[in-house]
N, C-alpha and C positions, 0 to 999 in steps of 0.2 A: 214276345214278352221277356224280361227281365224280371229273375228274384234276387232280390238282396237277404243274407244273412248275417247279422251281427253276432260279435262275441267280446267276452272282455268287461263285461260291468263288475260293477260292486261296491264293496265296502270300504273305504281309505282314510286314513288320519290326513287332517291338513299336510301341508305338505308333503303328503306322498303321490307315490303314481300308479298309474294306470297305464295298459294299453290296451284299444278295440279296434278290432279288424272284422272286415264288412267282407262276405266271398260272395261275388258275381255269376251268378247261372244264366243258361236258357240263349237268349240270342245277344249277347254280350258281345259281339262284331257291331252293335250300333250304337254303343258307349261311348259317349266321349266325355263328359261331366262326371266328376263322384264326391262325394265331401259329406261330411258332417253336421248336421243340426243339432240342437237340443230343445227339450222343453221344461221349463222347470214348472213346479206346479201352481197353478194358476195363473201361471202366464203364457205368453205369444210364444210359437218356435221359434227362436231364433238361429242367426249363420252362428257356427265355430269354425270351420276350415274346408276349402275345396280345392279341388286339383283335376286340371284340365291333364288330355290323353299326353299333350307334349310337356308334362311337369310344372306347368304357372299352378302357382300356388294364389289365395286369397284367405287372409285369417280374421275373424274376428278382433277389436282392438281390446278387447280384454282376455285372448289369452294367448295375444301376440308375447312370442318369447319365451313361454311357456309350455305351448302345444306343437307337436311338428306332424305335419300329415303328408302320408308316403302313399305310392302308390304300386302294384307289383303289374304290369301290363300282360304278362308272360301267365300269370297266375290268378288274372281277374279279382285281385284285391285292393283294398286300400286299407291303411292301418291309421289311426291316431295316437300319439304317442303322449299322454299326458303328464307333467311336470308340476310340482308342484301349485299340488291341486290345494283350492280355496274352498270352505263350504259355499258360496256364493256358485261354485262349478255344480255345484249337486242336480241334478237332471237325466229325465229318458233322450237318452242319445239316438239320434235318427243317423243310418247310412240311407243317401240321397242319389240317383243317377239321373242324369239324362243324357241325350243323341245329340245334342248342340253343345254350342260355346258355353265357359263358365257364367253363369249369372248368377245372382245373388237372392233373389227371390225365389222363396221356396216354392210358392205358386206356380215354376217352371219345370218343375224337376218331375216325372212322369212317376219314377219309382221309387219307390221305399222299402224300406227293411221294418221291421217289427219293432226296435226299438231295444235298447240295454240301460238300466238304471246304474248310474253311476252315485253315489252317495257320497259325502266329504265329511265327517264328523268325527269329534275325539270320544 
């Protein structure tokens, strides 16, 4: 089994930032997907950003350019580093793993983390 722990929510004025980073436990040799979801309320989870073990990256088109998500291999983490943030970003941020290829449906992803509220408001 794999635990994900999130970190890094909060409070932010439009345009400010954010960063959250996700640490990897437990049998984390059979990682090879990790990335980002959110959910904002009342709606569906959606993708924000993923990153395969060899650094391909995959981002959401609304917060391409905006977001960059890194990953530490060495230290079993991944971070998102968020930019100019919109209230439209306001959402429970999910860190996502799984042992295969990136994919895009969260339906695939075995593990989750808990969840971090990121909020956007002046």
């Amino acid at each position: 089994q794999v635990q994900l722990v999130e970190s890094g929510g909060g409070l932010v004025q439009p345009g400010g930032s954010l960063r959250l980073s996700c640490a990897a436990s437990g049998s984390i040799f059979s990682i090879n997907s990790m990335g980002w979801y959110r959910q904002a309320s009342g709606k569906q989870r959606e993708l924000v950003a993923l990153i395969s073990i060899g650094g391909t990256t995959v981002y959401a088109d609304s917060v391409k350019g905006r977001f960059t998500i890194s990953r530490d291999n060495a230290k079993n983490t991944v971070a998102l580093q968020m930019n100019s943030l919109k209230p439209e970003d306001t959402a429970v941020y999910y860190c996502a793993a799984r042992n295969s290829r990136v994919v895009i449906n969260p339906l695939r992803y075995n593990y989750w983390g808990q969840g971090t509220q990121v909020t956007v408001s002046s």
